[in-house]
VEXTOR-130246 format. One record per residue: residue number from 1; residue in three letters; x, y, z of N, C-alpha, C in turn. Coordinates in steps of 0.2 Angstrom, whole numbers, plus 5000, padded with zeros to 4 digits. Layout:
NUM:ala:X:Y:Z:X:Y:Z:X:Y:Z
...
END
This chain:
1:unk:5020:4099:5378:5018:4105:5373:5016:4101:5366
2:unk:5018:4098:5364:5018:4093:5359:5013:4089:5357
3:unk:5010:4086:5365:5003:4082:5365:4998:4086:5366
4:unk:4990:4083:5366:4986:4090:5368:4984:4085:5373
5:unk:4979:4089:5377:4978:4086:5384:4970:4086:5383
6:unk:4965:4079:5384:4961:4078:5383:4955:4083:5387
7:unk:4951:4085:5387:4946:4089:5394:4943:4084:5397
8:unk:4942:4084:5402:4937:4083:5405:4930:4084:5403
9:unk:4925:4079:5402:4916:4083:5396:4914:4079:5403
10:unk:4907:4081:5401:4899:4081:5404:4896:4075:5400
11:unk:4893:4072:5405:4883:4068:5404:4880:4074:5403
12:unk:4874:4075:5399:4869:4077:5400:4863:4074:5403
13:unk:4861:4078:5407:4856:4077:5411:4851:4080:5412
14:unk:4844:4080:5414:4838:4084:5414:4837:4088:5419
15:unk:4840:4087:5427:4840:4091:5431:4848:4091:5435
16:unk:4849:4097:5440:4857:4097:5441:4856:4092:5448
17:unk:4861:4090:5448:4863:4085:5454:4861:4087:5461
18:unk:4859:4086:5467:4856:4088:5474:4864:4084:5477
19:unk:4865:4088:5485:4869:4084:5491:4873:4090:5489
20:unk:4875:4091:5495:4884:4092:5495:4888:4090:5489
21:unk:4893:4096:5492:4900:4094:5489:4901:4097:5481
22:unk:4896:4098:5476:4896:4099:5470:4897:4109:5469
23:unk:4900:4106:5463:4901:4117:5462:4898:4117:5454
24:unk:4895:4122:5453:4890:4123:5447:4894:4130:5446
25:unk:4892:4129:5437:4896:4135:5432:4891:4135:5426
26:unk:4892:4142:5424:4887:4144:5419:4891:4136:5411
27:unk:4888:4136:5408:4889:4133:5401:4891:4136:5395
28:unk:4895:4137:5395:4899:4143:5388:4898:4139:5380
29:unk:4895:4142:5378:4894:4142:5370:4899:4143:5367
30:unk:4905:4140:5367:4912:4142:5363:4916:4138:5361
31:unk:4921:4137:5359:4925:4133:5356:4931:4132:5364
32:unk:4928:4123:5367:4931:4121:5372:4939:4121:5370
33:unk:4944:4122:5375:4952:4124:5372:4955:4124:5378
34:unk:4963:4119:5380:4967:4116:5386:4971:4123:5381
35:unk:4973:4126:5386:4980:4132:5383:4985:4128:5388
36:unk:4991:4129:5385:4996:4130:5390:5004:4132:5388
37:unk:5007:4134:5395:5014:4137:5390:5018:4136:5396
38:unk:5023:4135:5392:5029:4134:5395:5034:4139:5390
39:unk:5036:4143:5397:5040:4148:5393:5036:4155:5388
40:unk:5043:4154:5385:5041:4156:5375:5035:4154:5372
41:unk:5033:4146:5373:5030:4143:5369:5023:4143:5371
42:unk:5018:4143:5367:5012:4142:5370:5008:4137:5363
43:unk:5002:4133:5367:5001:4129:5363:4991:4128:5366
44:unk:4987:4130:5360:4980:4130:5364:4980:4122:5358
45:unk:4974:4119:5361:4972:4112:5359:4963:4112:5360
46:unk:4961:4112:5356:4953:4110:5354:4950:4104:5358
47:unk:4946:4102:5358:4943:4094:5362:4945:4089:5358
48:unk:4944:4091:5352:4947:4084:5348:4954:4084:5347
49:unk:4959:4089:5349:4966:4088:5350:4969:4092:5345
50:unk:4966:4098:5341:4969:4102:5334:4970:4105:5336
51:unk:4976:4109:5335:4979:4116:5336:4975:4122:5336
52:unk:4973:4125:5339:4968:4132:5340:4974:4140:5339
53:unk:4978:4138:5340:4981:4145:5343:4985:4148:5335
54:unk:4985:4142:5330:4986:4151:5324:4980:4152:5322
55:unk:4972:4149:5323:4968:4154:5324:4964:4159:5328
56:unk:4968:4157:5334:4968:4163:5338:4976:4167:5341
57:unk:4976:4170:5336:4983:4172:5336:4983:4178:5342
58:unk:4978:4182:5345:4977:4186:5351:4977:4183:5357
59:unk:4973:4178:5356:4976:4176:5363:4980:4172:5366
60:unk:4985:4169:5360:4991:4164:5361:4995:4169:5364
61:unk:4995:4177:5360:4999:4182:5362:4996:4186:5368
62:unk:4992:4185:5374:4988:4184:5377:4991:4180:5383
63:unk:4990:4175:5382:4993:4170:5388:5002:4170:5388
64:unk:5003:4173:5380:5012:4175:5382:5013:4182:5388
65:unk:5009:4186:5389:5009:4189:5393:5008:4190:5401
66:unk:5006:4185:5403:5006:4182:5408:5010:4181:5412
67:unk:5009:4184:5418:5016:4184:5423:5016:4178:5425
68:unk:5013:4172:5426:5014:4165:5426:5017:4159:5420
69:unk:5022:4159:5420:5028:4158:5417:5027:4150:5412
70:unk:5023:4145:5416:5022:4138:5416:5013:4137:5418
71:unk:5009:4135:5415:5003:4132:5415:4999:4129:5411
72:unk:4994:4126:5414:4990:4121:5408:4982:4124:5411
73:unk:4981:4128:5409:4971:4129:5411:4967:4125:5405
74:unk:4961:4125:5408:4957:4123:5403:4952:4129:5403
75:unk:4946:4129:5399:4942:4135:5399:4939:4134:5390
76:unk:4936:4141:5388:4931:4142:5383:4936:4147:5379
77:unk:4934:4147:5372:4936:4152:5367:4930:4153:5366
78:unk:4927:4160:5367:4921:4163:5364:4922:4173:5362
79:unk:4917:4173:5357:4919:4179:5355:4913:4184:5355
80:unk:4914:4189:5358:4907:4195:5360:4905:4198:5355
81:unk:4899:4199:5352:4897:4204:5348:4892:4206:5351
82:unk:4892:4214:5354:4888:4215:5356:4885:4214:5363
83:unk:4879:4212:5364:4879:4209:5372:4878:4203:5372
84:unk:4880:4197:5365:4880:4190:5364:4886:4188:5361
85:unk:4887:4179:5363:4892:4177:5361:4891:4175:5351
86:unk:4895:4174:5350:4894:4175:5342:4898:4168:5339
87:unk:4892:4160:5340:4898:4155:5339:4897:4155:5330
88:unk:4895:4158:5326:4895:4159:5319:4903:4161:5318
89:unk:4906:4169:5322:4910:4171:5322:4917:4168:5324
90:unk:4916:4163:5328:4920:4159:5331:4924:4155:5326
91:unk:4916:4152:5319:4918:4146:5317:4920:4150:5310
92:unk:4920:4157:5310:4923:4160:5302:4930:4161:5303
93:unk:4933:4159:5309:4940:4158:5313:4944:4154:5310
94:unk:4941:4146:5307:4945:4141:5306:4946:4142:5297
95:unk:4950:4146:5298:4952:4146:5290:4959:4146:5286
96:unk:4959:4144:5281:4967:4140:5280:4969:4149:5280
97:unk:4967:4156:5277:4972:4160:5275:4974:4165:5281
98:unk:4981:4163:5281:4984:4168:5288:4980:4174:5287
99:unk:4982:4176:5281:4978:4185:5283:4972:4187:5284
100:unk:4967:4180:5283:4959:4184:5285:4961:4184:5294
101:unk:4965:4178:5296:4964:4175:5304:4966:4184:5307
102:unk:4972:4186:5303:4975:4192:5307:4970:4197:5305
103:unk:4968:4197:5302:4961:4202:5299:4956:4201:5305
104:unk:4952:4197:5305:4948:4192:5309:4950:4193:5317
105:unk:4954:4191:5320:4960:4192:5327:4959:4202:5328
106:unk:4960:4205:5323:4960:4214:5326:4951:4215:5325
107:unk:4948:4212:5319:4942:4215:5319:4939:4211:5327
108:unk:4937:4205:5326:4932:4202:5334:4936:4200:5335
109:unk:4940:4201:5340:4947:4197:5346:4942:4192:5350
110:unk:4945:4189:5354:4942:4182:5357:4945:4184:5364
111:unk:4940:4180:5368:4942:4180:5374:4944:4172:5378
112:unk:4946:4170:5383:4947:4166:5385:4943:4167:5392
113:unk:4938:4160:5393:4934:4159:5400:4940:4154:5402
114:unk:4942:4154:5409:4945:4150:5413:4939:4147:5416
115:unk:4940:4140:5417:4939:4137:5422:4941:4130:5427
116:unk:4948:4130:5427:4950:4124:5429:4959:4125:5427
117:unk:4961:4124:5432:4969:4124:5432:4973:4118:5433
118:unk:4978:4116:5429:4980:4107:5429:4986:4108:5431
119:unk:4991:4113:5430:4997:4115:5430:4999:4124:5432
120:unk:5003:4123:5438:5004:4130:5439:5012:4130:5441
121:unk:5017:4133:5438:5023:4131:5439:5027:4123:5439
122:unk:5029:4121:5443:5032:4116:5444:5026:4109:5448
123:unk:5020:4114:5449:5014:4112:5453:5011:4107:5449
124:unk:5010:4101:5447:5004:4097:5444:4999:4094:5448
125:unk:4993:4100:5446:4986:4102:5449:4981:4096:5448
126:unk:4983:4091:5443:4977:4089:5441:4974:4083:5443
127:unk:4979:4080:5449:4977:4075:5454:4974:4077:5462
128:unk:4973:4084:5459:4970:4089:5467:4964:4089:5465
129:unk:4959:4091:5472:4951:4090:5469:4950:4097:5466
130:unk:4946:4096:5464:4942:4103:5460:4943:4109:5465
131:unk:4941:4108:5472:4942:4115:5476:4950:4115:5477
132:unk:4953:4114:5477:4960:4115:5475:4964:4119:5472
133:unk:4962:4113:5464:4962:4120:5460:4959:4126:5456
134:unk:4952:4124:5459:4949:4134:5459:4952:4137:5462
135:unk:4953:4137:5467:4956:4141:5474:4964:4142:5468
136:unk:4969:4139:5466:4973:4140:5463:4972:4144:5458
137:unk:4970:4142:5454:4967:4145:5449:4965:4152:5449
138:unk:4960:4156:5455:4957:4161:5458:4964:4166:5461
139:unk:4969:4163:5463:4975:4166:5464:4978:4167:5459
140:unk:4978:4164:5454:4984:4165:5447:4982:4170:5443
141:unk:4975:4169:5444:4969:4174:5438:4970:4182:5441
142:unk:4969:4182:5449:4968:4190:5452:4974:4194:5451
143:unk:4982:4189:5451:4986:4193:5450:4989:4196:5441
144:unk:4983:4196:5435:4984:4195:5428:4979:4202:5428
145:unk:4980:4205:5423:4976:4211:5420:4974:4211:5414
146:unk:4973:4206:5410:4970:4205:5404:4964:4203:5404
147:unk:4961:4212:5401:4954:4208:5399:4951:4203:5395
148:unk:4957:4200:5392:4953:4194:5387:4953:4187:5390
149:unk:4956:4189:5398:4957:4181:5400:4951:4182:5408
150:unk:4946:4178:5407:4940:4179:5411:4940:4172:5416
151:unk:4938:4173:5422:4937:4170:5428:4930:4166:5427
152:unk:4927:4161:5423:4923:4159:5427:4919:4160:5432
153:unk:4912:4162:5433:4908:4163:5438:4906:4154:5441
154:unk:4905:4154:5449:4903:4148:5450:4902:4147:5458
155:unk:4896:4145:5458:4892:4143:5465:4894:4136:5468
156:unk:4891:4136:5474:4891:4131:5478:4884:4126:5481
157:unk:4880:4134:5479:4872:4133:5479:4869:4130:5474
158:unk:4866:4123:5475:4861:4120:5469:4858:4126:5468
159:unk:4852:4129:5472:4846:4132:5471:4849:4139:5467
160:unk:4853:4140:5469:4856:4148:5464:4859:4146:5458
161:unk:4860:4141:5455:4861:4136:5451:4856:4136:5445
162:unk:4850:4130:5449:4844:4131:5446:4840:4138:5446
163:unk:4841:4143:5449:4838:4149:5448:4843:4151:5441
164:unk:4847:4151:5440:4852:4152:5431:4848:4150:5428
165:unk:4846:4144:5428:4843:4142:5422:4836:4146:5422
166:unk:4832:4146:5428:4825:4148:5426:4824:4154:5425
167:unk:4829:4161:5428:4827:4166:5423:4833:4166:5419
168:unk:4836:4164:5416:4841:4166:5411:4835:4168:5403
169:unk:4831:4164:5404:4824:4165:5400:4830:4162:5391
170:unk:4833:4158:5393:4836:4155:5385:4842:4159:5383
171:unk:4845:4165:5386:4851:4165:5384:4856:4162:5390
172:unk:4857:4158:5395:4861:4155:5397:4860:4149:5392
173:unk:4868:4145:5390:4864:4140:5387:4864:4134:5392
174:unk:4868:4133:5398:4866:4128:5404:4871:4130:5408
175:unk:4869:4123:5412:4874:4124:5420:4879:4118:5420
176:unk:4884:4118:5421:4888:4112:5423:4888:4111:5430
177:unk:4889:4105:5432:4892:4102:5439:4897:4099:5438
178:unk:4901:4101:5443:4907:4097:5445:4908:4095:5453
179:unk:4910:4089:5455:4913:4088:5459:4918:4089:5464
180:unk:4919:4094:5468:4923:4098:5473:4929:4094:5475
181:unk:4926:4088:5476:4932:4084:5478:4934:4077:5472
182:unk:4933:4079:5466:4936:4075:5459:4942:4078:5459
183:unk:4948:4074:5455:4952:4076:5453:4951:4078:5445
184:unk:4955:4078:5441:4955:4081:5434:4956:4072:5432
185:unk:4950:4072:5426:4948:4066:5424:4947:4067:5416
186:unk:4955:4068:5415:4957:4067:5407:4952:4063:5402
187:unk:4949:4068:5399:4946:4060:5394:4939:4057:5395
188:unk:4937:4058:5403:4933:4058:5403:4926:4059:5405
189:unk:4918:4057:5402:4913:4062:5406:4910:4059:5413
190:unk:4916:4066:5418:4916:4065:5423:4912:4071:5428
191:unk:4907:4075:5423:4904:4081:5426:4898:4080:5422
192:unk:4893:4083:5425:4884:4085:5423:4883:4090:5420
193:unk:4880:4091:5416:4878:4097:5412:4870:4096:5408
194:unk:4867:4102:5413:4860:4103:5411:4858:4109:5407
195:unk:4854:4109:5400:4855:4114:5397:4850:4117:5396
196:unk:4849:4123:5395:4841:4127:5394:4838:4125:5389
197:unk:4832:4124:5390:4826:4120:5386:4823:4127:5382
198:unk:4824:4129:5377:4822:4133:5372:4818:4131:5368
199:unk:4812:4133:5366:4808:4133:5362:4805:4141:5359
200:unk:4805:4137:5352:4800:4142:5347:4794:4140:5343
201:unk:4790:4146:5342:4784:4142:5336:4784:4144:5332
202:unk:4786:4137:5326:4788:4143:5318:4784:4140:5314
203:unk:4785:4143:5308:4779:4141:5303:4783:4136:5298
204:unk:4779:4130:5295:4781:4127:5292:4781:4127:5286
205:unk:4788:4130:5282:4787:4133:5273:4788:4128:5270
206:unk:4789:4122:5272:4791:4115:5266:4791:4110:5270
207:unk:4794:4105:5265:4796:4099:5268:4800:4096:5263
208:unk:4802:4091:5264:4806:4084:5260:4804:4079:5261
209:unk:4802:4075:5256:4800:4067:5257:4806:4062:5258
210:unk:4805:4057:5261:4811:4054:5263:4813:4049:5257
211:unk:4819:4047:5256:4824:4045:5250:4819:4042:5246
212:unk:4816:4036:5248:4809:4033:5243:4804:4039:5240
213:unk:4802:4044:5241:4798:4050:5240:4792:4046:5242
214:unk:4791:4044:5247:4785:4040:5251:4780:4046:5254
215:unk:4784:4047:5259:4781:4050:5264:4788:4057:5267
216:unk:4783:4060:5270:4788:4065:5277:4794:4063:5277
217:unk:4801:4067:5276:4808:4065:5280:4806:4071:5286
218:unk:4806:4075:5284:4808:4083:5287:4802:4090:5286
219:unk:4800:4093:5290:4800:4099:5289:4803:4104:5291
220:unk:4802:4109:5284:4808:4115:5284:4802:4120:5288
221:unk:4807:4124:5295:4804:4128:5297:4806:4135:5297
222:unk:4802:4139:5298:4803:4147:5295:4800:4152:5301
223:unk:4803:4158:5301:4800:4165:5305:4800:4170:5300
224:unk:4795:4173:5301:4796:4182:5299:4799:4187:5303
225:unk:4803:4191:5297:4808:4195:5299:4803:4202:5302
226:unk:4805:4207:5301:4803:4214:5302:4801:4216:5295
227:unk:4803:4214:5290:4799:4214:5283:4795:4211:5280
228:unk:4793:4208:5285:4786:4202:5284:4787:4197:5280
229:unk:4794:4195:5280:4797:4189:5274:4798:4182:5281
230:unk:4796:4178:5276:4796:4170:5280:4804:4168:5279
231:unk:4809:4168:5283:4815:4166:5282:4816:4157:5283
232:unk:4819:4155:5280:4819:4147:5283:4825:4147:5289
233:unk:4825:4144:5293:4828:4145:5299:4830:4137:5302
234:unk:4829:4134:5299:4830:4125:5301:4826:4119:5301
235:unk:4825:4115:5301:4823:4108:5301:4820:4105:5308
236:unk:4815:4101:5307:4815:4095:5313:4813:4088:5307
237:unk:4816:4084:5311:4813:4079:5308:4812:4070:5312
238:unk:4808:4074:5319:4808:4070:5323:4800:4069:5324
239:unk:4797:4066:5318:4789:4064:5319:4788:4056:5318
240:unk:4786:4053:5321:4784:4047:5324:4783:4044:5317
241:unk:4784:4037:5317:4782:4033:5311:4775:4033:5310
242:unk:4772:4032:5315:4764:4031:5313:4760:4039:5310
243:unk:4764:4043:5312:4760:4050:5312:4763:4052:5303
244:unk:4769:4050:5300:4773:4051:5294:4764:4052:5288
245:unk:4762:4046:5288:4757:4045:5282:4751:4052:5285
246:unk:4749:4051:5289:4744:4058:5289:4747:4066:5288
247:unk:4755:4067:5291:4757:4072:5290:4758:4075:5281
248:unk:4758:4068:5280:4759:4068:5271:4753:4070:5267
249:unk:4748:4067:5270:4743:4069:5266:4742:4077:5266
250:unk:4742:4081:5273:4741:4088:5277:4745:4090:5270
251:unk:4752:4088:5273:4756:4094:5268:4754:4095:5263
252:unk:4754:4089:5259:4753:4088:5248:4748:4091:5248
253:unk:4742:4092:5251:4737:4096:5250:4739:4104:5251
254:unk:4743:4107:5254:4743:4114:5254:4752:4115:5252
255:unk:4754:4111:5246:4759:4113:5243:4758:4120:5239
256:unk:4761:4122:5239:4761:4131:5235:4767:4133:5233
257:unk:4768:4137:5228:4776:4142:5228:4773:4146:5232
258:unk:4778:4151:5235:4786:4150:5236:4787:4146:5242
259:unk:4783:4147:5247:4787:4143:5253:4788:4150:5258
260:unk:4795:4149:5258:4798:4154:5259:4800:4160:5256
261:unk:4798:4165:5257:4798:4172:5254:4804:4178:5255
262:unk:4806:4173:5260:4815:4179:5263:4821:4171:5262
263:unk:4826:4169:5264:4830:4166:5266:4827:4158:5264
264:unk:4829:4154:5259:4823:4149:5260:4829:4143:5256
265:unk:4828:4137:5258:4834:4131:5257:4836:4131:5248
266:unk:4841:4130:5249:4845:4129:5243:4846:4135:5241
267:unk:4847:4141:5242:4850:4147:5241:4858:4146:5246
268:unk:4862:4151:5243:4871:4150:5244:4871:4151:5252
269:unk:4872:4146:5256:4873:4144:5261:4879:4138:5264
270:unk:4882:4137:5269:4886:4133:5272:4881:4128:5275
271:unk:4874:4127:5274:4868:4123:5277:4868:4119:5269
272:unk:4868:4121:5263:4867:4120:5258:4871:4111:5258
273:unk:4865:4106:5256:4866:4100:5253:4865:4098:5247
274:unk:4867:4092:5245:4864:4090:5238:4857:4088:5240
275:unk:4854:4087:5245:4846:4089:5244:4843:4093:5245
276:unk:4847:4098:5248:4843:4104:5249:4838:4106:5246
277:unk:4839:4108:5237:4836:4107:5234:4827:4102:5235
278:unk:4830:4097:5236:4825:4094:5234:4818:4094:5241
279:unk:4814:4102:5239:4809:4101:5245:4805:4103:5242
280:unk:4797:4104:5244:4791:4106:5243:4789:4112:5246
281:unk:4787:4118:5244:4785:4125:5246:4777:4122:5248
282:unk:4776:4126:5255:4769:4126:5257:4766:4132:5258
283:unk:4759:4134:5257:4756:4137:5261:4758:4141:5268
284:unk:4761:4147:5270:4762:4148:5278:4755:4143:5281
285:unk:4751:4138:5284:4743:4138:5287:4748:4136:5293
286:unk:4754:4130:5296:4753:4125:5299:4758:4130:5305
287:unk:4757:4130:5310:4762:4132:5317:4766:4125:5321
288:unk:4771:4125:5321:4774:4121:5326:4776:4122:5330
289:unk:4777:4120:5337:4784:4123:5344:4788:4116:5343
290:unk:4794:4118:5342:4802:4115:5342:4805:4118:5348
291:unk:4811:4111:5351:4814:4111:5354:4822:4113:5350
292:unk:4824:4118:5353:4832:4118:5350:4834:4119:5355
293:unk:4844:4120:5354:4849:4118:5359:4849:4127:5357
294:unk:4856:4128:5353:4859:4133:5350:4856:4138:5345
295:unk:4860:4144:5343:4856:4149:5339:4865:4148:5334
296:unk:4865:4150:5328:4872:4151:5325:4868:4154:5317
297:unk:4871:4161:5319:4868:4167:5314:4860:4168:5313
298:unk:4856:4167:5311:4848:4168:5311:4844:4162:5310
299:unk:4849:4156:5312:4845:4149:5312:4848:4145:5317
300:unk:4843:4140:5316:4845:4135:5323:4853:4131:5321
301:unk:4855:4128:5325:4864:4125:5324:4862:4119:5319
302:unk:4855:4115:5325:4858:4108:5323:4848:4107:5323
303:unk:4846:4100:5321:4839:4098:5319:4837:4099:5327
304:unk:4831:4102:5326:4828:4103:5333:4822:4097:5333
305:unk:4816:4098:5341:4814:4092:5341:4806:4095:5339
306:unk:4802:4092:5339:4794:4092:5338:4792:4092:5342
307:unk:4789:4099:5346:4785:4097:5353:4777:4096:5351
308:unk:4773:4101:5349:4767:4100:5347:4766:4103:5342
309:unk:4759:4105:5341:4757:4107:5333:4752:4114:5338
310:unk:4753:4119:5334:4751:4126:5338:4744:4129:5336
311:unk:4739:4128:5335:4731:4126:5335:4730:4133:5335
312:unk:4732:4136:5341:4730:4143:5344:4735:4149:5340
313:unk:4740:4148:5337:4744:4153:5336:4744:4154:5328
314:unk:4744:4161:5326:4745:4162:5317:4749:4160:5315
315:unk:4749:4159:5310:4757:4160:5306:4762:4167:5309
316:unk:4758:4173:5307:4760:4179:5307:4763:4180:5313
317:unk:4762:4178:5319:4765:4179:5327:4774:4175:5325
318:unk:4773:4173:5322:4781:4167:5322:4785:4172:5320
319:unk:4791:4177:5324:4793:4179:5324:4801:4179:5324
320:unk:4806:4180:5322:4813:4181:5322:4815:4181:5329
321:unk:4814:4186:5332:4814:4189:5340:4813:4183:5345
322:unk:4812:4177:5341:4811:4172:5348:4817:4169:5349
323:unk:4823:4169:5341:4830:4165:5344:4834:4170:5347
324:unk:4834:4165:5354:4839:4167:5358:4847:4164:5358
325:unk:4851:4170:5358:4857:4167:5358:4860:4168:5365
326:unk:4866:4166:5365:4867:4165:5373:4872:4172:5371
327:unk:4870:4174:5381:4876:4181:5382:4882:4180:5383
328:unk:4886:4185:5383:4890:4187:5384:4893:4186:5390
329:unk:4900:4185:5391:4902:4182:5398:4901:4191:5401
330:unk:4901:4197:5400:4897:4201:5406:4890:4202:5408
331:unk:4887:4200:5402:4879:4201:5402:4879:4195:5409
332:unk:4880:4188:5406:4879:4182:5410:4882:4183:5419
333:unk:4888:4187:5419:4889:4187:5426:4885:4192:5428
334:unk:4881:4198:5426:4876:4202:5428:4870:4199:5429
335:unk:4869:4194:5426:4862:4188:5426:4863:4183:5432
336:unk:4869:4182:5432:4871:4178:5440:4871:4182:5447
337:unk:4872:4188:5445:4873:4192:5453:4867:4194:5455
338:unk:4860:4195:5450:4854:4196:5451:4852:4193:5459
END
């Protein structure tokens, strides 16, 4: 109870693995978390090994209720709003004052995705293969009645697998593989994870020069809301060396105020840096398509990639409606039964 017990992570990969023997599971967008209790005590643990359970105070009192007396699952903390997961929501969790968490815990309560059982009673699971402890797992779970503690959907079909990802249309965010007949491999990435390839085409309201004021670091990318306001929505800054000087030239010619006209860098944000400040407002002219992984709140999580320059589309089509966020574990198991 005292140590935390390391997960088991994934490679990523570009397509999911072919042959026998392999079991595939949706990919949850949430904060990954080993719970386990013995007894009285319960103890959840983060990937990087930090106590999760006084910020989730509902569902430590959750797995205290649990006719299963002794275990160790691994699984997802994620939290629903609406028909989507809410990983913004998640990460307003990690906060030093007890009383917003108990505030926070009655307003969005969190649920638990199971997927993997290491310890069940006096039973240490975690040198069994993988269908072993599903199959355990799928027995400990059927005899509990807590809707916050959710069962993992999972095939045995590559192709129904790869059908997830093709019409999830970007609210799944991937599929993992595991190994049927691996054991549990603490620590290390001993499973496959392929994720859905998300693109959007957004219009380019700024940039930043990189540290010399030379040339291009980054451009700031934007969509329009329902009020017709260019909101800034995140970055790429994945343009080639040799292409930096021409993109330099393009932009400095159609520098403009304001840039963005709704939501735009350096205004009070948790995104906000010491250079934040320091960008150029352009002209709406330029369209982008970016790859991104994640959605958190009304911008992308993390820098997206450059796929091409969008010749054919306005500014004015770049719409808000294109971030997708990932579903909810009921939407997702109605996307799987299709």
């Amino acid at each position: 109870m005292s140590k935390p017990i390391a997960p088991m992570e994934a490679l990523l990969a570009d397509r999911l693995p072919d042959g026998p023997g392999w079991q595939y599971e949706p990919k949850w967008d949430g904060f990954r978390c080993v719970a386990v209790r013995d007894g009285g005590s319960i103890a959840m643990w983060s990937k990087s090994g930090k106590p999760l359970d006084r910020y989730f105070p509902e569902v430590a009192a959750m797995l205290g209720r649990l006719k299963a007396k002794q275990f160790a699952l691994d699984g997802e903390l994620v939290i629903q709003l609406g028909d989507e997961q809410s990983f913004e929501t998640l990460q307003a969790r990690l906060h030093p004052a007890a009383s917003r968490i108990r505030r926070l815990a009655a307003e969005t309560p969190a649920q638990f995705i199971a997927f993997d059982l290491l310890v069940l009673g006096k039973t240490k699971l975690a040198g069994q293969p993988l269908a072993k402890r599903r199959a355990a797992l799928e027995r400990m779970l059927a005899k509990e009645k807590e809707p916050a503690l959710i069962l993992s959907p999972k095939t045995d079909d590559r192709d129904e697998a790869a059908a997830w990802l093709d019409r999830s249309g970007g609210a799944l965010d991937g599929v993992v593989a595991k190994r049927l007949d691996d054991s549990y491999r603490s620590g290390e990435r001993a499973m496959v994870k392929v994720k859905v390839r998300r693109t959007a085409d957004c219009v380019v309201g700024g940039f930043r020069y990189d540290r010399a004021g030379a040339e291009v670091a980054s451009l700031l990318l934007g969509l329009y809301d329902a009020a017709g306001l260019l909101n800034h929505v995140g970055f790429t800054s994945s343009i080639a060396a040799s292409d930096r000087a021409p993109w330099t030239r393009e932009l400095e010619a159609l520098v403009q105020a304001p840039g963005f006209t709704g939501k735009a860098p350096g205004g009070p944000s948790r995104w906000t840096t010491e250079r934040t400040a320091e960008w150029q407002p352009l002209k709406p002219k330029i369209v982008i398509e970016v790859q991104y992984d994640q959605v958190t709140g009304d911008r992308f999580r993390h820098g997206t990639k450059l796929i091409r320059r969008r010749l054919d589309k306005a500014p004015g089509q770049c719409l808000m409606d294109q971030l997708r966020h990932p579903l909810a574990p009921a939407e997702i198991k109605q996307l799987l039964d299709v």
